[in-house]
Backbone as a ProteinNet text record, in pm:
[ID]
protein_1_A
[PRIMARY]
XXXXXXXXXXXXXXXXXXXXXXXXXXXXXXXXXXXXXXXXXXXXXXXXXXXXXXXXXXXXXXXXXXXXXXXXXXXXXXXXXXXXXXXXXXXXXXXXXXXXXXXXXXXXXXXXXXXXXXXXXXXXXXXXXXXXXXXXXXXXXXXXXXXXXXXXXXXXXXXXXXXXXXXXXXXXXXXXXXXXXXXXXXXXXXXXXXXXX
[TERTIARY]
-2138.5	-2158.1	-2106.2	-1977.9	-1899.3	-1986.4	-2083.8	-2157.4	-2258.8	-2294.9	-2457.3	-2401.5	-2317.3	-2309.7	-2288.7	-2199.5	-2107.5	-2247.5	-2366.4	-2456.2	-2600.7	-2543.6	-2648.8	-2635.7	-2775.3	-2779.2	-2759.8	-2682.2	-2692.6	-2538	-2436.8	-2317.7	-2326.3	-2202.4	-2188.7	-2097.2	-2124.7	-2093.6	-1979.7	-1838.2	-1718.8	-1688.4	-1730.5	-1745	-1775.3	-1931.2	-1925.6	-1876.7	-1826.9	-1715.8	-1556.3	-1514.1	-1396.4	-1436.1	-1562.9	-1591.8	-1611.7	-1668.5	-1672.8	-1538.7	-1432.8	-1284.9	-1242.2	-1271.3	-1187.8	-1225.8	-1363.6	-1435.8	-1345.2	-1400.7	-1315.2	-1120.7	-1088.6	-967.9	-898.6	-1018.4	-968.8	-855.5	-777	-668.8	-540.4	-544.8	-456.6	-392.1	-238.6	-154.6	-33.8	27.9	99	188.9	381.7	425.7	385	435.9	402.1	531.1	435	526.4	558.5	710.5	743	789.2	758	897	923.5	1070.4	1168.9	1151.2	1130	1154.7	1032.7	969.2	880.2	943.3	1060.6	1123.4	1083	1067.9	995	1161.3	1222.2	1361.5	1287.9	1346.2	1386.5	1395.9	1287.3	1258.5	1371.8	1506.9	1653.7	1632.1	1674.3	1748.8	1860.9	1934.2	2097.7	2071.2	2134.1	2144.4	2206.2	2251.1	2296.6	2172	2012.6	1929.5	1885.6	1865.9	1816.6	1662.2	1576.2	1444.5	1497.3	1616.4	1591.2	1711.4	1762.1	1847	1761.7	1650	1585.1	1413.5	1404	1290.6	1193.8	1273	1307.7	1272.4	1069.8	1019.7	902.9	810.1	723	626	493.2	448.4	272.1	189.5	74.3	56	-99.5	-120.2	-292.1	-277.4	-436	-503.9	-586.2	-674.5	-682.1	-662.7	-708.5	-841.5	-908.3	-1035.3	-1087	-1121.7	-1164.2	-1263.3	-1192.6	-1296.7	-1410.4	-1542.3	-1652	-1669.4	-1581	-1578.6	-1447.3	-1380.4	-1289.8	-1206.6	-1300.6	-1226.1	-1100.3	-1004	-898.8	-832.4	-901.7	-761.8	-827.2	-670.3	-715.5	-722.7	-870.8	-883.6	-815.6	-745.9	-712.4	-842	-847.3	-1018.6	-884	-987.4	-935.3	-814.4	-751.7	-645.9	-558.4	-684	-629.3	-593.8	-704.1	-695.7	-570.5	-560.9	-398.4	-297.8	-288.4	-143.2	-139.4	-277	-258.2	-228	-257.6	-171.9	-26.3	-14.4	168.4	204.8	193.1	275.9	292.1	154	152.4	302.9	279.7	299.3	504.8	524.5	659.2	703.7	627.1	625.2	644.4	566.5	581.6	691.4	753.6	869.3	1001	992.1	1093.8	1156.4	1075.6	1137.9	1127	1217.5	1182.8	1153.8	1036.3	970.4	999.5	1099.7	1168.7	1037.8	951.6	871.5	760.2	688.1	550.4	432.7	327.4	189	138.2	140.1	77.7	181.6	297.3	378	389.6	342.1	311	159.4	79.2	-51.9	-30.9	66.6	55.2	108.3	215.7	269.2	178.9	104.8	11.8	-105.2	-137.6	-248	-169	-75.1	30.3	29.7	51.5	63.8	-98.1	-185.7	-278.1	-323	-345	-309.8	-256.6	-112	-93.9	-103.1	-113.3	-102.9	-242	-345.4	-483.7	-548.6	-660.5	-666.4	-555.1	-589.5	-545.7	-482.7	-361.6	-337.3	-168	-141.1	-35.4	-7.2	147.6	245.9	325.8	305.8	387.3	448.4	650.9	713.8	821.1	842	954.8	1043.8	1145.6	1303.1	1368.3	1406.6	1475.8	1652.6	1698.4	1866.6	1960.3	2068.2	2166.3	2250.4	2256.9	2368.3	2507.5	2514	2674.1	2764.7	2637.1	2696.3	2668.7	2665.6	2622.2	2541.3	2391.8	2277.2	2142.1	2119.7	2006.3	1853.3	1748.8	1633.4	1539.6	1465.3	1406.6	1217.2	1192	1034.5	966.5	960.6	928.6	750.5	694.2	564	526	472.2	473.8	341.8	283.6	177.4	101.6	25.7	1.4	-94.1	-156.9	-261.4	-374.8	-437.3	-535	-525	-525	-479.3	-617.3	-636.5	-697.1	-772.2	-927.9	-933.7	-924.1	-900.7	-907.7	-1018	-1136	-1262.4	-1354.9	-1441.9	-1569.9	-1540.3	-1537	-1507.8	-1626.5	-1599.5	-1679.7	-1553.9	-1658.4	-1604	-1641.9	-1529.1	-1553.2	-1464.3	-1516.6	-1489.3	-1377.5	-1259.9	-1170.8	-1142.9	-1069.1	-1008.4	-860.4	-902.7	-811	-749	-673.5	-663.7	-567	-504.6	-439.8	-517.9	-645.8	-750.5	-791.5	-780.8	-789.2	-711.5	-598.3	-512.1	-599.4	-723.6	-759.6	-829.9	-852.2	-914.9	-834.7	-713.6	-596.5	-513.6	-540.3	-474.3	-337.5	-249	-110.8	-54.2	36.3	109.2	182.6	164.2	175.1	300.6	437.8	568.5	612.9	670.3	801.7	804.3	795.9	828	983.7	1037.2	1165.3	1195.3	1295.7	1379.4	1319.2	1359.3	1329.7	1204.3	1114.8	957.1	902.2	867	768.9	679.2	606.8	506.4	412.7	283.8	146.3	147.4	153.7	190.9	39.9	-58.7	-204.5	-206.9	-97.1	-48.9	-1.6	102.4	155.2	43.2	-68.1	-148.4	-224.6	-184.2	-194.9	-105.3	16.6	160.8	170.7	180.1	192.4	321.7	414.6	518.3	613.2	709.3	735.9	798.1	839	843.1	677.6	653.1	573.6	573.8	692.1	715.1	612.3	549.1	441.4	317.9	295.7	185.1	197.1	334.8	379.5	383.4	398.7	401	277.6
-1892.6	-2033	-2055.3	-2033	-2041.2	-1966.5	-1826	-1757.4	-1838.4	-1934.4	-2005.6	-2096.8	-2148.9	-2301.3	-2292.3	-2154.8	-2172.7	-2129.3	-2063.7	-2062.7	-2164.2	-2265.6	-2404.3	-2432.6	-2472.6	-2544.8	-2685	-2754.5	-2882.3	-2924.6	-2816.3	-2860.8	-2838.6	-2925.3	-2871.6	-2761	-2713.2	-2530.3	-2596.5	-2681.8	-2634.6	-2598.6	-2670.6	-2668	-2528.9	-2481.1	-2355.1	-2245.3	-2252.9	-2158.1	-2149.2	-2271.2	-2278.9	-2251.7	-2257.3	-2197.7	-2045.9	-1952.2	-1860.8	-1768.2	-1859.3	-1810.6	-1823.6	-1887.7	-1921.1	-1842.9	-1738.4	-1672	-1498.7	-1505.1	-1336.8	-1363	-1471.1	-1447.8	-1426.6	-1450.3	-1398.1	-1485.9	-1367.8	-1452.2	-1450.7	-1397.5	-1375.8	-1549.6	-1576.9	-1714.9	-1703	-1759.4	-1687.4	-1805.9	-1839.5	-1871.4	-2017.6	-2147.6	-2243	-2137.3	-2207.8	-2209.7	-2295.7	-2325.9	-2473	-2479.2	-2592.7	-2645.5	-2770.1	-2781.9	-2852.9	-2905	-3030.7	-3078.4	-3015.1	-2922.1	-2810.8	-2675	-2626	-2505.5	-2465.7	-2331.3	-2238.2	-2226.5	-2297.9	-2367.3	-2349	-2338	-2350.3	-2512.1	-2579.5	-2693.6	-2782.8	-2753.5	-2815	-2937.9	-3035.3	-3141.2	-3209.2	-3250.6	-3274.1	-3403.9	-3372.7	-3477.7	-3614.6	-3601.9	-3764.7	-3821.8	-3762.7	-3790.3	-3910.8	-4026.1	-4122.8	-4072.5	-3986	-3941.3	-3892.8	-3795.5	-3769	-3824.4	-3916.5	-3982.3	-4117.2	-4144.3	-4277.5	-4296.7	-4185.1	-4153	-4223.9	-4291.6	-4339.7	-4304.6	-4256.1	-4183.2	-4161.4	-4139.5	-4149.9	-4015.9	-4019.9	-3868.4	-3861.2	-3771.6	-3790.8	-3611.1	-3598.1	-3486.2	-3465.1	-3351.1	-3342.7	-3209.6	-3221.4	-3107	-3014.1	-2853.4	-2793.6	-2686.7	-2710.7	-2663.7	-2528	-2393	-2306.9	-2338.9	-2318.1	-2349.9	-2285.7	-2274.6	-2266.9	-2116	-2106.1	-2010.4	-1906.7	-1899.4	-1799.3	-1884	-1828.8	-1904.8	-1885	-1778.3	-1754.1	-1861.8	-1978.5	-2053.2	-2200.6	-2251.2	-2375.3	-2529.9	-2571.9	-2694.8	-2796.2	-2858.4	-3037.4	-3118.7	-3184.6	-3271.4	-3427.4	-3507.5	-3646.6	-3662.7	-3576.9	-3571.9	-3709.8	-3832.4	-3927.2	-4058	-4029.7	-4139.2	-4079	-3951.2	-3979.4	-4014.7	-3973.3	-4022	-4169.5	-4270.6	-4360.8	-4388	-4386	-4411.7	-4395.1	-4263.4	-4206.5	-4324.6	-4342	-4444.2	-4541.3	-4631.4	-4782	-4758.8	-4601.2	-4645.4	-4667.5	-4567.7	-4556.6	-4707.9	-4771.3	-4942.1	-5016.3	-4939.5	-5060.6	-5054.6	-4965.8	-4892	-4896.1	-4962.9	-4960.7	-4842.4	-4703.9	-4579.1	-4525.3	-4478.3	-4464.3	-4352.2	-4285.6	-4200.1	-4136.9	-4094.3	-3962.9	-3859.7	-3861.7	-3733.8	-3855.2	-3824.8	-3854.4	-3845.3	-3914	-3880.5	-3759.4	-3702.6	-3609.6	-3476.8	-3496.3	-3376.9	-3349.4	-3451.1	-3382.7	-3355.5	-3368.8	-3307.6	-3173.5	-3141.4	-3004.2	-2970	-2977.1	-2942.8	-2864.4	-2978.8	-2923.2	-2797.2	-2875.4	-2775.4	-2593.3	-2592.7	-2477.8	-2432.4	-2512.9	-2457.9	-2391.2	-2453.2	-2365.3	-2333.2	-2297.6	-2165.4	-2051.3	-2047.1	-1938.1	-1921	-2007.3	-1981.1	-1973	-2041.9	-2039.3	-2191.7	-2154.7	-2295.5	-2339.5	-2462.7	-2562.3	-2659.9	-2696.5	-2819.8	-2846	-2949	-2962.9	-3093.7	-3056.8	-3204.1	-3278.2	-3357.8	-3409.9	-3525.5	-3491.8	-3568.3	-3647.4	-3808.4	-3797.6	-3837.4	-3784.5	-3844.2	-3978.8	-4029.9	-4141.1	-4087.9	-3945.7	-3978.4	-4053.1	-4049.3	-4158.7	-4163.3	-4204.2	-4240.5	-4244.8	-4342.2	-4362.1	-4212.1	-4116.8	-4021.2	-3894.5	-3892.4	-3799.4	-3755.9	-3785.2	-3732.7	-3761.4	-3653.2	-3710.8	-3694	-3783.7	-3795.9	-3648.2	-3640.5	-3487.6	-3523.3	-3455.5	-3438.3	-3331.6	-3298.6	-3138.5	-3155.4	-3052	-2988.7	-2895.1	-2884.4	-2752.1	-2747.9	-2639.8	-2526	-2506.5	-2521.8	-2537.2	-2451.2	-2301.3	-2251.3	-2272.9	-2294.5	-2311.4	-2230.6	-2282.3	-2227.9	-2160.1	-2058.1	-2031.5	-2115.9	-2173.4	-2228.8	-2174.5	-2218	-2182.1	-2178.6	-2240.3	-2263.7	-2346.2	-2353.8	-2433.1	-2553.4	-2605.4	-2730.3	-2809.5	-2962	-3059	-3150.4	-3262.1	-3346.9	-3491.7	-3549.1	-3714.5	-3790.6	-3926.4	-4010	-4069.3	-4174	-4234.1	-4310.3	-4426.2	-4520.2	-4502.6	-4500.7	-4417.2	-4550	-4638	-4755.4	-4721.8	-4614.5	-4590.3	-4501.2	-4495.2	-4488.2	-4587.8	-4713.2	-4797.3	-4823.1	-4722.4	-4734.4	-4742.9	-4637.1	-4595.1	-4709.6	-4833.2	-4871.5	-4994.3	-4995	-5116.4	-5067.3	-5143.8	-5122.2	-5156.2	-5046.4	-5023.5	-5171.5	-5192.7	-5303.2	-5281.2	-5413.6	-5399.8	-5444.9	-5506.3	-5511	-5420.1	-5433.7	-5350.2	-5469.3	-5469.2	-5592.1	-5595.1	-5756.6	-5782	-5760.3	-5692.1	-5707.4	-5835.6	-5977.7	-6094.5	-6100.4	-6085.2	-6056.5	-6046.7	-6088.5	-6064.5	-6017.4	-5881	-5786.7	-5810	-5885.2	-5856.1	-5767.1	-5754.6	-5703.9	-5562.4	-5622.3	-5556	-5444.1	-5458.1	-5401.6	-5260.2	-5305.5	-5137	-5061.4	-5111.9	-5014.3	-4921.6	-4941.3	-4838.6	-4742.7	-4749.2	-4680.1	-4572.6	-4464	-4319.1	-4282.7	-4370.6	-4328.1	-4266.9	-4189.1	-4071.9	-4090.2	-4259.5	-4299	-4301.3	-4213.2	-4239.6	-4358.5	-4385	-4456.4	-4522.4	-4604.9	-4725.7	-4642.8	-4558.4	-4450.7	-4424.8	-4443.7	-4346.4	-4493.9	-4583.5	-4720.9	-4743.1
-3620.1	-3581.9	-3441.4	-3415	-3307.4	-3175.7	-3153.9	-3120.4	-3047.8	-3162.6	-3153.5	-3069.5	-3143.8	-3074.4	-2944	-2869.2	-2737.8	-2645.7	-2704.8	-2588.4	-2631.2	-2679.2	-2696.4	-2511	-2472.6	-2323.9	-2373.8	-2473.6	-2501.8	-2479.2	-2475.7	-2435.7	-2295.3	-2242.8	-2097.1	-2070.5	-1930.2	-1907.9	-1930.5	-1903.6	-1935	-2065.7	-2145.1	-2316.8	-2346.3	-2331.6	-2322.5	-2292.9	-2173	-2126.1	-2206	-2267.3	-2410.8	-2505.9	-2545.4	-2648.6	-2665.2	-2569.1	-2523.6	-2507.3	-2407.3	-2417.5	-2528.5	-2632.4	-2783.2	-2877.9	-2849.7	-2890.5	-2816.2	-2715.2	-2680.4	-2720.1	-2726.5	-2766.9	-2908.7	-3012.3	-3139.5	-3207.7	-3205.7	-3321	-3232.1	-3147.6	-2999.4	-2968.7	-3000.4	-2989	-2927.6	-2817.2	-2786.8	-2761.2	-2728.9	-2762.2	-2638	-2601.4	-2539	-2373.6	-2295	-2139.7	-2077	-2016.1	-2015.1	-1846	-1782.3	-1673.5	-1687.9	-1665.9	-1671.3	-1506	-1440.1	-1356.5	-1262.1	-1299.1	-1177.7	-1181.4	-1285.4	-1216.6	-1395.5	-1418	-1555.1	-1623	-1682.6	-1734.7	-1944.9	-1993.8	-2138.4	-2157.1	-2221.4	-2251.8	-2333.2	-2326.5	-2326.4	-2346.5	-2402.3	-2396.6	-2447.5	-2413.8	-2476.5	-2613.4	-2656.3	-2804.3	-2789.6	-2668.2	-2608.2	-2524.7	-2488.9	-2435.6	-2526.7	-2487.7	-2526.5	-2602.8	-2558.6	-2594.9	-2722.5	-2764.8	-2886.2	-2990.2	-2909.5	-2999.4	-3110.8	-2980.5	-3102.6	-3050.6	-2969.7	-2912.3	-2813.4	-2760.3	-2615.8	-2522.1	-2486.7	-2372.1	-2385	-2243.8	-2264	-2253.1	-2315.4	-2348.5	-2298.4	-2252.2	-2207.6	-2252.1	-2318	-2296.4	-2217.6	-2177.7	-2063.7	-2140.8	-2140.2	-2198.7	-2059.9	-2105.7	-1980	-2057.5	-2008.6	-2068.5	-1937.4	-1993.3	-1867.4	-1802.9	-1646.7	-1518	-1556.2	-1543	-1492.8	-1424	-1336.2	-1266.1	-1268.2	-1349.1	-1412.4	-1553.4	-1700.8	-1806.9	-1845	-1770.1	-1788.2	-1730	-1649.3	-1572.8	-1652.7	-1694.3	-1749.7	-1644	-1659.1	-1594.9	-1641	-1571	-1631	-1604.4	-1744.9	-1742.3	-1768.5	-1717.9	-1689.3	-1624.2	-1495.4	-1498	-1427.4	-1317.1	-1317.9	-1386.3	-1489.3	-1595.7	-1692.3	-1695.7	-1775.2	-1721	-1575	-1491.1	-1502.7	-1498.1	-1439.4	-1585.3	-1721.4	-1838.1	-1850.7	-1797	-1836.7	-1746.9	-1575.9	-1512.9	-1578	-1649.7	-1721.2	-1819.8	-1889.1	-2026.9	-1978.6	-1882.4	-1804.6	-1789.9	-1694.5	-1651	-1768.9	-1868	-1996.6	-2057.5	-2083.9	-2134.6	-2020	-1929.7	-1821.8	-1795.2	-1809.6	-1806.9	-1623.7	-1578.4	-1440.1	-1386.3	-1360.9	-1283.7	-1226.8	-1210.8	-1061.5	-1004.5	-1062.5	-978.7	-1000	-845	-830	-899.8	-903.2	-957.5	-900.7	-731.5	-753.3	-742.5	-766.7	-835.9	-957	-1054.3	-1172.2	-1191.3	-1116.9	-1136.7	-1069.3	-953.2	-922.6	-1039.8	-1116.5	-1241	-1305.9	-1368.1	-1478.5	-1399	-1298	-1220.2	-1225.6	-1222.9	-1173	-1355.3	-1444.9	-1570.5	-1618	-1606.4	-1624.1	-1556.1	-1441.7	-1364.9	-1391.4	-1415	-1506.3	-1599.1	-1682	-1829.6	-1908.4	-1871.3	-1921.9	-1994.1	-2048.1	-2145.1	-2219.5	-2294.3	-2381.1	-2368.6	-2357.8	-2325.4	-2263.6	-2184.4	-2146.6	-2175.6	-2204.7	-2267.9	-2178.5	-2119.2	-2035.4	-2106.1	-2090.3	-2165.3	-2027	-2071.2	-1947.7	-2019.9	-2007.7	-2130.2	-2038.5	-2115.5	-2042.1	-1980.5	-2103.1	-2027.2	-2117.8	-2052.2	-2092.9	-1985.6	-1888.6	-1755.1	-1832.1	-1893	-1965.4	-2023.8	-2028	-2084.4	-2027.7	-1879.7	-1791.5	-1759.1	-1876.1	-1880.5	-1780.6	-1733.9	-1649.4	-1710.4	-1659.2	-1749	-1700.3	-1763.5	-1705.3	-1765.7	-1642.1	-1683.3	-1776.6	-1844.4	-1936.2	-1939.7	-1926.2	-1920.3	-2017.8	-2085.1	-2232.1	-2213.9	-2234.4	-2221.6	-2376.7	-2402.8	-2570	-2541.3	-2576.4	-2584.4	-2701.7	-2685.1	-2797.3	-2931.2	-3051	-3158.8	-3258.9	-3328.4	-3410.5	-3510.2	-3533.2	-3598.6	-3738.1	-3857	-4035.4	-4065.4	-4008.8	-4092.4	-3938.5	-3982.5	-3911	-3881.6	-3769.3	-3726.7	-3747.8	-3733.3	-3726.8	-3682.7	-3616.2	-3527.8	-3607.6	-3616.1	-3654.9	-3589	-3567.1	-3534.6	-3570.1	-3464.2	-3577.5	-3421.4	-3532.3	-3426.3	-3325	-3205.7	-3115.9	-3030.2	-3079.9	-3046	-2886.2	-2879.9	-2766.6	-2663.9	-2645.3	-2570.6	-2503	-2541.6	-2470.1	-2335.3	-2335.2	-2217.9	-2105.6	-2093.8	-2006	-1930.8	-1981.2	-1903.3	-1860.4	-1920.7	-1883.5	-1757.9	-1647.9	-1559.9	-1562	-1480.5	-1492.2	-1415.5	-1516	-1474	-1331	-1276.1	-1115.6	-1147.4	-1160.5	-1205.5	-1343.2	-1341.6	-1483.9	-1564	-1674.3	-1744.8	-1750.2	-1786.9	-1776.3	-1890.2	-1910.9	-2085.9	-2156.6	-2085.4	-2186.2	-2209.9	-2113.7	-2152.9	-2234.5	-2346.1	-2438.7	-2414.9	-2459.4	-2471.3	-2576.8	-2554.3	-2681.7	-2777	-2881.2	-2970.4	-2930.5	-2885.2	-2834.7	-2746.2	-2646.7	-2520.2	-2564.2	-2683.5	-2748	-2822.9	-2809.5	-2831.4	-2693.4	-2592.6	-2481.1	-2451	-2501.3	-2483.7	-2515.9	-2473.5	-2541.2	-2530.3	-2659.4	-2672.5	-2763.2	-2739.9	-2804.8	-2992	-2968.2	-3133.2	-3204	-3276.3	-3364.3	-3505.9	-3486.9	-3607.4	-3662.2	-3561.9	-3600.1	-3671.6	-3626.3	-3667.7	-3811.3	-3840.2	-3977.8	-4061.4	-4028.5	-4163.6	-4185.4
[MASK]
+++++++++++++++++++++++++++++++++++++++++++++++++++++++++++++++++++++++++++++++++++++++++++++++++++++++++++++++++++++++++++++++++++++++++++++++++++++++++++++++++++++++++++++++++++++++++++++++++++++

């Protein structure tokens, strides 16, 4: 199936070309590759980090799908419509940004580069100042995983897709501010909780 489908002229060549790489790579998984800030660091974070004390941060992932022209290197597809989400979702979350928009696109660009298809995690921790901690950007490398069986694709409501077309708040909201209850559905943030009730 996987065979047929990856040389249909009805997908487009990047599609084809992941399907193709997902095809010569077998059952071949190999462990995630990370940087910490931009430097290839052990994906660390202290237990006084606000991110994993109550999950307090914000998270974006980019598909890197193989170039066209060598499927060993993974493309970032949509890569400004996610930044311009992660910034909103940062702004919405009053979380503060230490690295640039286009230093974390070299980021990711640099992660698959070396590393190949699948996907990259971009997390930003918030920290805890009071307790020495500084906030850190982390990047994780997800290679594409083995499927179990025959895929099919369905539909579902992706209410935090809508980010993409909500432009990033031009101020930070104020603490007293009241936030649309509508709004947290653009947020890609690292509490799942709401997901889980």
């Amino acid at each position: 199936i996987l065979e047929s489908v990856a040389s249909s002229p009805c997908l487009p060549r990047t599609m084809r070309s992941f399907m193709t790489f997902r095809k010569l790579q077998g059952t071949r998984r190999r462990f995630s590759s990370m940087l910490v800030d931009g430097l290839p660091e052990p994906a660390v974070i202290s237990v006084n980090d606000l991110t994993f004390i109550r999950g307090d941060g914000a998270f974006e992932v980019v598909s890197l799908m193989p170039a066209p022209t060598n499927p060993a290197i993974g493309l970032p597809i949509g890569m400004s419509l996610h930044l311009e989400r992660f910034e909103s979702t940062c702004k919405s979350l009053r979380l503060a940004m230490p690295h640039s928009r286009e230093q974390i696109q070299s980021w990711v660009q640099q992660l698959g580069t070396a590393n190949g298809p699948g996907s990259c995690r971009i997390i930003q921790t918030r920290g805890q100042d009071a307790k020495g901690v500084a906030a850190k950007c982390l990047m994780l490398h997800d290679p594409p995983g083995k499927a179990s069986a025959p895929l099919r694709l369905k539909s579902m409501e992706a209410p935090w897709h809508f980010g993409y077309t909500a432009p990033p708040p031009g101020e930070v909201p104020g603490y007293s501010q009241k936030l649309d209850v509508d709004h947290w559905k653009t947020v890609k943030w690292m509490s799942y909780a709401p997901n889980c009730l």
